[in-house]
C-alpha positions as CSV (number, residue, x, y, z in Angstrom):
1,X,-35.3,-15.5,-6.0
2,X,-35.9,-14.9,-9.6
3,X,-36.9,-17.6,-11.7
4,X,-34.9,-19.1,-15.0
5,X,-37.2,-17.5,-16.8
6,X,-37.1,-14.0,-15.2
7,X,-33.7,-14.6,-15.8
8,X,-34.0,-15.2,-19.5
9,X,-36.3,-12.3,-19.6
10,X,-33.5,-10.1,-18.3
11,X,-30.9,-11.3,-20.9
12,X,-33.5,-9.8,-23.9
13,X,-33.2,-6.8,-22.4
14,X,-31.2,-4.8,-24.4
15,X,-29.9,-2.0,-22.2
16,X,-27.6,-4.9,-20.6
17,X,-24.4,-5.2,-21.9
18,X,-23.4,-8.3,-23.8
19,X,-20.9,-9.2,-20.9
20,X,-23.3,-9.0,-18.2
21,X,-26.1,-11.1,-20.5
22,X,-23.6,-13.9,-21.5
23,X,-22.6,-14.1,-17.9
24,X,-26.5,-14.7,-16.4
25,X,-26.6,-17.4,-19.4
26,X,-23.9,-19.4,-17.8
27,X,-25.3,-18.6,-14.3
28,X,-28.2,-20.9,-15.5
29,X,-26.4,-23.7,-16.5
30,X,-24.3,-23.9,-13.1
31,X,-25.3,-24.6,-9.0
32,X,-26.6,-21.6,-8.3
33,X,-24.8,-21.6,-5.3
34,X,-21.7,-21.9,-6.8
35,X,-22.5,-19.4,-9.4
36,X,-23.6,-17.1,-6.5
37,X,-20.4,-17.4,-4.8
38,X,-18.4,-16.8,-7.8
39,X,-20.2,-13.9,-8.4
40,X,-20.0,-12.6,-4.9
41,X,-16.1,-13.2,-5.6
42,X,-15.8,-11.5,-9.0
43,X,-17.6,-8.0,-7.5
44,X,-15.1,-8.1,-4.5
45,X,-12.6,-8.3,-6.8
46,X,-13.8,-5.6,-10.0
47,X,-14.7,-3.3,-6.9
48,X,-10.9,-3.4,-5.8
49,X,-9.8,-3.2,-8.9
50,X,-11.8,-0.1,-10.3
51,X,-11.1,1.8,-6.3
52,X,-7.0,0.8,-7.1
53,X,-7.6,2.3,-10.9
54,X,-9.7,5.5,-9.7
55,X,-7.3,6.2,-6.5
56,X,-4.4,5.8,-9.2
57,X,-6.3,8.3,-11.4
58,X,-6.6,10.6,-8.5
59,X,-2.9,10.5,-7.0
60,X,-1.8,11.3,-10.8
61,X,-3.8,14.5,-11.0
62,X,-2.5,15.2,-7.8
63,X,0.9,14.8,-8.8
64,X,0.4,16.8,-12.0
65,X,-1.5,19.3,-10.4
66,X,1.3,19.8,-7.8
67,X,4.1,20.1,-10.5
68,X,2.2,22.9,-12.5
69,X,1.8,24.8,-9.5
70,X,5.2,24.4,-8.6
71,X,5.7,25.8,-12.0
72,X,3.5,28.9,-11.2
Protein backbone atom coordinates (compact mmCIF):
# COMPACT_ATOMS: atom_id res chain seq x y z
CA UNK A 1 0.00 0.00 0.00
CA UNK A 2 1.57 3.30 -0.78
CA UNK A 3 2.25 5.63 1.82
CA UNK A 4 0.70 9.45 2.18
CA UNK A 5 3.77 10.46 1.19
CA UNK A 6 4.29 8.28 -1.88
CA UNK A 7 1.13 9.58 -2.52
CA UNK A 8 2.06 13.24 -2.32
CA UNK A 9 4.97 12.32 -4.27
CA UNK A 10 2.75 11.21 -7.13
CA UNK A 11 0.60 14.42 -7.10
CA UNK A 12 4.10 16.52 -8.09
CA UNK A 13 4.35 14.65 -10.82
CA UNK A 14 3.54 16.54 -13.55
CA UNK A 15 2.60 14.16 -16.33
CA UNK A 16 -0.75 13.51 -14.15
CA UNK A 17 -3.51 15.48 -14.99
CA UNK A 18 -4.89 18.05 -12.62
CA UNK A 19 -8.15 15.87 -12.23
CA UNK A 20 -6.47 12.81 -11.29
CA UNK A 21 -3.90 14.92 -8.71
CA UNK A 22 -6.79 16.81 -7.01
CA UNK A 23 -8.61 13.58 -6.67
CA UNK A 24 -5.52 11.57 -4.75
CA UNK A 25 -5.45 14.85 -2.54
CA UNK A 26 -8.94 14.23 -1.35
CA UNK A 27 -8.26 10.50 -1.19
CA UNK A 28 -5.94 11.48 1.76
CA UNK A 29 -8.08 13.36 3.72
CA UNK A 30 -10.90 10.50 3.67
CA UNK A 31 -11.12 6.48 5.08
CA UNK A 32 -9.27 4.94 2.80
CA UNK A 33 -11.60 2.40 2.57
CA UNK A 34 -14.25 4.54 1.72
CA UNK A 35 -12.20 6.36 -0.70
CA UNK A 36 -11.14 2.96 -2.21
CA UNK A 37 -14.63 1.95 -2.74
CA UNK A 38 -15.63 5.12 -4.25
CA UNK A 39 -13.04 4.80 -6.52
CA UNK A 40 -13.62 1.26 -7.38
CA UNK A 41 -17.27 2.73 -8.05
CA UNK A 42 -16.28 5.75 -10.18
CA UNK A 43 -14.00 3.34 -12.77
CA UNK A 44 -17.01 0.94 -13.05
CA UNK A 45 -18.86 3.68 -13.97
CA UNK A 46 -16.29 6.01 -16.53
CA UNK A 47 -15.50 2.39 -18.04
CA UNK A 48 -19.30 2.09 -18.97
CA UNK A 49 -19.54 5.26 -19.87
CA UNK A 50 -16.51 5.65 -22.41
CA UNK A 51 -17.52 1.57 -23.90
CA UNK A 52 -21.50 3.25 -24.35
CA UNK A 53 -19.63 6.57 -26.01
CA UNK A 54 -17.06 4.39 -28.24
CA UNK A 55 -19.84 1.64 -29.30
CA UNK A 56 -22.01 4.83 -30.11
CA UNK A 57 -19.03 6.13 -32.15
CA UNK A 58 -18.78 2.84 -33.80
CA UNK A 59 -22.57 2.10 -34.75
CA UNK A 60 -22.50 5.88 -36.32
CA UNK A 61 -19.71 5.06 -38.67
CA UNK A 62 -21.46 2.11 -39.44
CA UNK A 63 -24.46 3.78 -40.24
CA UNK A 64 -22.75 6.38 -42.28
CA UNK A 65 -20.61 4.02 -43.91
CA UNK A 66 -23.65 1.96 -44.91
CA UNK A 67 -25.64 4.98 -46.40
CA UNK A 68 -22.60 6.08 -48.66
CA UNK A 69 -22.31 2.75 -49.99
CA UNK A 70 -25.91 2.55 -50.56
CA UNK A 71 -25.11 5.71 -52.46
CA UNK A 72 -22.39 3.89 -54.59
Amino acid sequence: MPSDEEIRSLISNSSLSEWFKHALLSALERDPKGAAADAGLLSIILDKRANSLEAYALALKAILEAKRSSFS
